[in-house]
N, C-alpha and C positions, 0 to 999 in steps of 0.2 A: 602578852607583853611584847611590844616594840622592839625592834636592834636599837633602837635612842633608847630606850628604857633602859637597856641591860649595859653591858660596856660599850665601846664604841674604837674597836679595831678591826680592820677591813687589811683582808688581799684580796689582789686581782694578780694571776697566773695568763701570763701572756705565753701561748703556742704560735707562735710567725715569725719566719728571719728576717722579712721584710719592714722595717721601723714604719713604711710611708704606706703600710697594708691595713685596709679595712678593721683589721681584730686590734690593731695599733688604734687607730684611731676611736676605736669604740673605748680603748679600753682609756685612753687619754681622757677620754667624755667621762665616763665612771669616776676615775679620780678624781674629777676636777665637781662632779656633784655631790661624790661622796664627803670631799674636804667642805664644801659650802654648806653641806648637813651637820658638820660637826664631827667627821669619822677622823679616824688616825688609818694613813691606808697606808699598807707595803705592797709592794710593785718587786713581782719574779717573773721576770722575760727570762724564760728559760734557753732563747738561743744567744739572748746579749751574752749571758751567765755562763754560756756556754755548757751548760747541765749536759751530762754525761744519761743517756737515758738507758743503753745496755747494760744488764746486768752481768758482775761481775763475778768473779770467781769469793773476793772476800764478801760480796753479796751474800753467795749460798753459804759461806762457813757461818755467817751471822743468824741466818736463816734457820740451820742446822745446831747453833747456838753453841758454836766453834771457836766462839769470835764478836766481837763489840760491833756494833755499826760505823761505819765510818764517818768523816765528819762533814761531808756530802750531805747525806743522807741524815744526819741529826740536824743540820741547818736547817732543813726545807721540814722537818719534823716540827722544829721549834717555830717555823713560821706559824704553821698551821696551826699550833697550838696556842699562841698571841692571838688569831685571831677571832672576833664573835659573827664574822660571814664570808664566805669563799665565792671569789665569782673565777671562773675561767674562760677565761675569751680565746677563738679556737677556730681555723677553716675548717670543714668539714672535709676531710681525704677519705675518698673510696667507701664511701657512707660509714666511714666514724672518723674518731677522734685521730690528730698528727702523733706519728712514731714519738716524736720527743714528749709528749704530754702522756700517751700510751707508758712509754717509759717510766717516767716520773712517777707515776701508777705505781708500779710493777715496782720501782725499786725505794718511795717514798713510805707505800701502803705495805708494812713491814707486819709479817706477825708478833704480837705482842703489844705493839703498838694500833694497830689501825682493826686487828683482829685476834681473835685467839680460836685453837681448836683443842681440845683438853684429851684425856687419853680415852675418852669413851666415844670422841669423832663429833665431840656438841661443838656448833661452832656460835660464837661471839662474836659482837662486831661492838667494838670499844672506841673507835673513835666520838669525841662529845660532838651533842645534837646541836649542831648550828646550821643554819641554814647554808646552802650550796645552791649557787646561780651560774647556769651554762647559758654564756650567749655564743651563739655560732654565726660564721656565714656559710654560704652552701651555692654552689651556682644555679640550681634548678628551683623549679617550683614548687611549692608544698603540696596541691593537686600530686607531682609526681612520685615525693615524697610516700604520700599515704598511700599511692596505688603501688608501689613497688614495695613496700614493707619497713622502708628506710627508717621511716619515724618510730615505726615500732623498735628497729633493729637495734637506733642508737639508746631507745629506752633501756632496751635487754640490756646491752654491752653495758651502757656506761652506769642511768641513772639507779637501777636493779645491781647490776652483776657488779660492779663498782663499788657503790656509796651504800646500796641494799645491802650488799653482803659487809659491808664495814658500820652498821649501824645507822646510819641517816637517811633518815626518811623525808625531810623539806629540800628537795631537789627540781627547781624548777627550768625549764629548759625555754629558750629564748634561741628566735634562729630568722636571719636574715637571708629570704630568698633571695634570687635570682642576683647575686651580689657581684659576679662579673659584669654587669652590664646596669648595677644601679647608677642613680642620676641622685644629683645633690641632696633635691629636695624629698627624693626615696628615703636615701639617707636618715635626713633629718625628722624625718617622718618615722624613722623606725627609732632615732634618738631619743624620742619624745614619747614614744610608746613604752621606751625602759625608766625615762622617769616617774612617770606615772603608776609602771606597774613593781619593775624588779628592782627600782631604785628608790621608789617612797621607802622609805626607811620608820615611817611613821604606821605601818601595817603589822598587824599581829602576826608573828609567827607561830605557825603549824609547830614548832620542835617546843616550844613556851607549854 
């Protein structure tokens, strides 16, 4: 079955402070094909929103089940749960994901919500199966990428140790080399490769 098949609400999770930055503009392009598709899209720029990514003291009381979540952390709860596919657009820092998106993590992907571990140490991963699309940019080449272990490392980290351990398995990863020093029509060139491939929306999904 399709994302046009099934409902049709869409976020995209913007990681960059810069509005006029490459992960901006890709993510501009996203909404503007996902709306011509038919989608309903929400847009969380987590530095416009000013998202708080450290965890907090009534974090861990929540955590420790001390305590309710706060209303932070049920908003961005509630997004994700609107919608039926998650893109997060994202520069690569220090071969993974930005602190504030790392954050978001950390204090979105809540036990009980995103995961559970019961008292005999079984753990779950309860977030619903929708598909998750990681576009990145990255300044190097993917040649260095794989020779240096990065591509695997961001698999570990993110698509495994992340969305693995919280239940989703259609996680596909999308990454814009050498992006300090692209040229327009690279660019466009890499625009057109996400319509076709992470942006048909008319393609069966793995989580169906």
């Amino acid at each position: 079955m399709s994302i046009l098949e099934q409902n049709k609400n869409a976020l995209v999770v913007i990681a960059h402070p810069d509005m006029k930055s490459l992960s901006h503009q890709i993510s501009h392009h996203i909404a503007r094909h996902l709306t011509q598709q038919g989608m309903n899209v929400e847009i969380a720029d987590l530095y416009e929103e000013d998202f708080k990514p450290a965890i907090t003291i009534p974090d861990l009381k929540a955590y420790r089940g001390q305590q309710t979540l706060g209303n932070d952390i049920l908003l961005e709860q509630a997004r994700f749960d609107r919608a039926d596919i998650v893109y997060f657009v994202f520069p690569i820092y220090w071969w993974s994901i930005p602190a504030v998106l790392k954050g978001w993590f950390e204090r979105v992907f809540t036990h009980g919500w995103a995961f559970k571990v019961d008292d005999q140490a079984v753990l779950t991963g309860e977030l619903k199966k929708i598909p998750i699309k990681l576009i990145a940019t990255g300044t190097g080449d993917q040649a260095g990428y794989d020779k240096h272990g990065y591509t695997q490392a961001i698999r570990t980290q993110v698509v495994e140790g992340i969305f693995g351990f919280c239940g989703i398995e259609d996680v596909q990863t999308s990454i814009l080399y050498n992006s300090d020093f692209i040229q327009a029509e690279n660019l466009q060139t890499f625009l057109k490769e996400l319509d076709m491939t992470v942006l048909d929306l008319n393609q069966r999904s793995v989580s169906c």
